[in-house]
N, C-alpha and C positions, 0 to 999 in steps of 0.2 A: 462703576465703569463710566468711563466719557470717552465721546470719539475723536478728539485731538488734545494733543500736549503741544504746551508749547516751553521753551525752556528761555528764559529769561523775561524778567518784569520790565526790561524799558522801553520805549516808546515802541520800537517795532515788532516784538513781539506781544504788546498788549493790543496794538493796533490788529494784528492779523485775527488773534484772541476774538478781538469784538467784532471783526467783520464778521468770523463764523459765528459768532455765537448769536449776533444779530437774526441770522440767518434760522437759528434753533436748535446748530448744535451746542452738544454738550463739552464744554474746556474745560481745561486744567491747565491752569499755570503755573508753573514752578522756578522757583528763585530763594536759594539759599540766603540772602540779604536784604530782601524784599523789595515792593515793588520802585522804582526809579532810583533806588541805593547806587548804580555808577553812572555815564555820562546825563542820561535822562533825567537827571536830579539838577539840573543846571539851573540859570538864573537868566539866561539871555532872552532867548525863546524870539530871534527873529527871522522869518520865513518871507526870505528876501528871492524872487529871481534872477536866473543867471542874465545878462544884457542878451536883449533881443537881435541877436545876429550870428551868421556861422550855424545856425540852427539844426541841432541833429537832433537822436530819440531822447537823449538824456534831457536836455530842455526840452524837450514837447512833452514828458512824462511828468515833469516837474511842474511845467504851465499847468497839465490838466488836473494836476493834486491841488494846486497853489489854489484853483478855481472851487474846486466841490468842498474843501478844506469849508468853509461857514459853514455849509451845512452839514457837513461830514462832523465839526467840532457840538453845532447845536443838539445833534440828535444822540453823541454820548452824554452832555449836560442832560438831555432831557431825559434819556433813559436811567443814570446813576444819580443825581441830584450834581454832581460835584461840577467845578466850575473851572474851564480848561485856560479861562485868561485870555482866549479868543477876541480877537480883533480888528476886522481888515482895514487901518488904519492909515495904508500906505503909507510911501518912505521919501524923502529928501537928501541930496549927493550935491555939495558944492562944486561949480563949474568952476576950477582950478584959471583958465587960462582960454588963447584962445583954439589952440588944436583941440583944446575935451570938449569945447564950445561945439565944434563942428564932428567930431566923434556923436557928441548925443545929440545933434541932427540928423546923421546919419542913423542912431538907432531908435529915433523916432520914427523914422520913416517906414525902419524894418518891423518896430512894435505894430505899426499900422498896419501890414502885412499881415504877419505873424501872428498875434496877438484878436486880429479878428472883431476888434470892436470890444473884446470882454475886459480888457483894461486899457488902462493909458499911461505911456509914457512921453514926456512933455518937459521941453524947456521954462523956466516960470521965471519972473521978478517977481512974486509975491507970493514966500515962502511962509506966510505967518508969522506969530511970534517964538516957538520953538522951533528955532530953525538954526543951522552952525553957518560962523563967516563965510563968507564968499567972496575972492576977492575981485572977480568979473562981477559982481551982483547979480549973478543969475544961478537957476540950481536945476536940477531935473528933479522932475515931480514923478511917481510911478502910482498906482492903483493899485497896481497886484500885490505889495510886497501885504503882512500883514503880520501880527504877535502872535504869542501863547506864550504863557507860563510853563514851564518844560515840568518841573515837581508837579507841579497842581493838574498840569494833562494826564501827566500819567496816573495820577490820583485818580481824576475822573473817571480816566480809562478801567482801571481796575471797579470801581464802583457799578460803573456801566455793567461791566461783565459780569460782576458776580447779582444786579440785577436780571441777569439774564439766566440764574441760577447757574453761571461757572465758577469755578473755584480758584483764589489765588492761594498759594500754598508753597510751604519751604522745602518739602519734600514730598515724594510720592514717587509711585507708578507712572510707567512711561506708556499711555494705550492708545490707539490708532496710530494717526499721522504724527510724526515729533515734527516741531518745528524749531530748528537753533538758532534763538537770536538771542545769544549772551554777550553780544558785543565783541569789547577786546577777547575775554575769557574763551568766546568761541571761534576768535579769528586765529588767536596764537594754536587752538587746539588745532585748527585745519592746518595752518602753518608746520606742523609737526607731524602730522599724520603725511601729509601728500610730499613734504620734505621741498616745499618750494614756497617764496614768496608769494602772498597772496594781499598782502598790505602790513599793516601797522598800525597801533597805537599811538595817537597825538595829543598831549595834554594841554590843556587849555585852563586858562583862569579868567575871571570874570569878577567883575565888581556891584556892589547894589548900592545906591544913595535913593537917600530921602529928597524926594523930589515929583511932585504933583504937576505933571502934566499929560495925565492920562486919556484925555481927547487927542494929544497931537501926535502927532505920523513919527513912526522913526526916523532916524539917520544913518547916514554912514560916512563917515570921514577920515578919510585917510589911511584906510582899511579897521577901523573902530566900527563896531556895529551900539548906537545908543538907541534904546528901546525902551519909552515909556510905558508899565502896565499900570492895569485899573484896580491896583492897589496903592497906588500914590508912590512910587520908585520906580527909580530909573535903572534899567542895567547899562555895563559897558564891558565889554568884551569884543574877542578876547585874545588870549595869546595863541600860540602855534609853536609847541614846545617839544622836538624829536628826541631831544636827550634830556631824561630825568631820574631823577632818585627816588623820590614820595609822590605818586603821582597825586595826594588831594594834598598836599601840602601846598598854601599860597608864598611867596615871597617878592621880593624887589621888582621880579620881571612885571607883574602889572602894573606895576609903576606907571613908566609909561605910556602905555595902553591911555589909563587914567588923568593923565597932565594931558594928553590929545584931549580928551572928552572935554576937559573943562575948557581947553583956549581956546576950542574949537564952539563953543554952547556957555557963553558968557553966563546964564541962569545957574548954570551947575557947580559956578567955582566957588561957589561957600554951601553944597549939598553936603550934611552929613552923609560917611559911609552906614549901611545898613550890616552889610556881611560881604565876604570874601568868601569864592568858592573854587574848587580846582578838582578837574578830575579829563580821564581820560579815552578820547573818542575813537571807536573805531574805521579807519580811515581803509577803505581799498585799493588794490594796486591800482584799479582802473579810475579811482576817485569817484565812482556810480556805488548805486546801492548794489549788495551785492546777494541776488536772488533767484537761488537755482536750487536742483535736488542733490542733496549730499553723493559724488563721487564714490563713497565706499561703504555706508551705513542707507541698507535699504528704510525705504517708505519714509524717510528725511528729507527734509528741507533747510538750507539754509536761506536768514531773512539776517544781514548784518551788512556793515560800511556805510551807515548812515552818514557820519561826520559830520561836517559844520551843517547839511543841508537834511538830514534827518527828518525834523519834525514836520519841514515843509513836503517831507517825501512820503512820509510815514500812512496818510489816509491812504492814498492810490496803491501803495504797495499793500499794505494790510488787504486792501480789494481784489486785487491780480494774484495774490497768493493765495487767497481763500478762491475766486475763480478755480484756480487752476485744481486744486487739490481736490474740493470737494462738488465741481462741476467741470473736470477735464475744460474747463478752455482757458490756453494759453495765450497772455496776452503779454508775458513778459519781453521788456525789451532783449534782442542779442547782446547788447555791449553788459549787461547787468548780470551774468553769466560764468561762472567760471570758465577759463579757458579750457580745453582740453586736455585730458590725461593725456602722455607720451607714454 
């Protein structure tokens, strides 16, 4: 017997996993493909936040993940042995021109605000040496953004838990609280059942080169996210693909993704590739994570719609769903919610 299931091994449902189990209860995981086998099996892993301005719950939800994330990442390393690729590393964004020049004065000002002192966002002329052109010569610098290895977390994550004597598992019994975070698998199901849009599946593809710059900060250029981990590669992703046929199959389209990365990070344009990867992310109608009690199947939860912002989302929700379920307090945001039945 154990007192929560949760249904699916990627990041958000191993996250919730370990928060209860941290706690002393007893999980069950279950995942027919095992654990990070769809979107959480990626290669990017960067936990980047939204610009400091226009600030509602979604970004104040995110800041406060983005923040307890070190420590939230250290104490799965330390409880499973496994190593999540964690790294608050911050990030660097070419200042294009000079209206972005004054755009990110203005959300400097508001990071000051906002942001409270726990990070910084900052115009810079000295970006290091891994850094992409710029052709004002100036970049904005942030604190907060930070990595993980998306496979390797969830590795950890799993490790953690079953440190914590829960079980990851292909099959079983469904006993206590179920929690559904199968991703697409479990959006398209809600999609069918309530007979309304609820979101969508978006495929994304990603690239990895051999490239050793694993002290320096991410980037993002030109909507490319390049992210050094502390394995000596580089990722670069990724695409934003609504119409597909194979959703892990890689082709042409990262192409260019990949020709950005390299004109943009002169170091990268003789990096061998490591691997190509593709698969597809649960995206919500509201583009928020989406985390409420299942509509028509009692003692259910849904925890899914991660999307591109997932992993950076994945600690504080794993914590607010276990809150809630197994200490009644709700501290979920409203916009994160399903809408209401009619």
């Amino acid at each position: 017997m154990v007192d929560l299931t949760v249904l699916g091994a990627g990041v958000f449902g191993l996250s919730v996993a370990w928060s209860a189990a941290k706690r002393g209860v007893r999980v069950r995981v279950i995942d027919p493909v095992g654990v990070a086998a769809g979107a959480s099996g990626g290669i990017v892993g960067a936990l980047a936040p939204h610009v400091p301005e226009n600030w509602n719950a979604k970004k104040a939800f995110q800041f406060e993940s983005l923040l307890m994330a070190e420590g939230w990442w250290a104490e799965v390393s330390e409880a499973g042995g496994g190593d999540p690729g964690y790294a608050r590393t911050g990030r660097l964004q070419p200042i294009l021109d000079d209206h972005a020049l004054e755009l990110a004065k203005g959300r400097r000002k508001s990071a000051e605000e906002l942001w409270k002192g726990k990070a910084i966002w900052e115009v810079t002329d000295t970006p290091g040496g891994f850094a992409p052109n710029s052709p004002t010569g100036l970049w904005i610098w942030d604190t907060l953004s930070a990595r993980v290895h998306p496979k390797r977390a969830c590795e950890a994550l799993a490790q953690a838990i079953t440190s914590k004597g829960g079980e990851i598992v292909t099959d079983g019994p469904h006993e206590g609280p179920v929690i559904d975070a199968r991703g697409v698998a479990g959006l398209e199901a809600l999609i069918q059942e309530l007979g309304r849009i609820e979101g969508a599946g978006v495929k994304g593809q990603a690239v990895l080169l051999r490239h050793d710059a694993r002290e320096a900060p991410q980037l993002f250029v030109d909507g490319v996210h390049i992210v050094p981990h502390g394995d000596g590669t580089v990722a670069i992703g990724s695409t934003s693909e609504r119409d597909f046929d194979d959703p892990q199959s890689t082709d042409a389209l990262i192409d260019p993704v990949l020709e950005k990365a390299r004109a943009a990070v002169p170091t990268l344009r003789d990096a061998p590739e490591v691997l190509r990867w593709a698969g597809v992310r649960p995206r919500s109608a509201s583009r928020a994570p989406l985390l409420d009690a299942h509509p028509t199947k009692p003692n259910t939860w849904i925890a899914n719609g991660g999307f591109k912002i997932g992993f950076g989302m994945a600690p504080l929700c794993g914590e607010v769903l276990a809150d809630l379920i197994l200490e009644g307090h709700d501290r979920i945001p409203p916009d994160f919610r399903l809408r209401p039945l009619t």
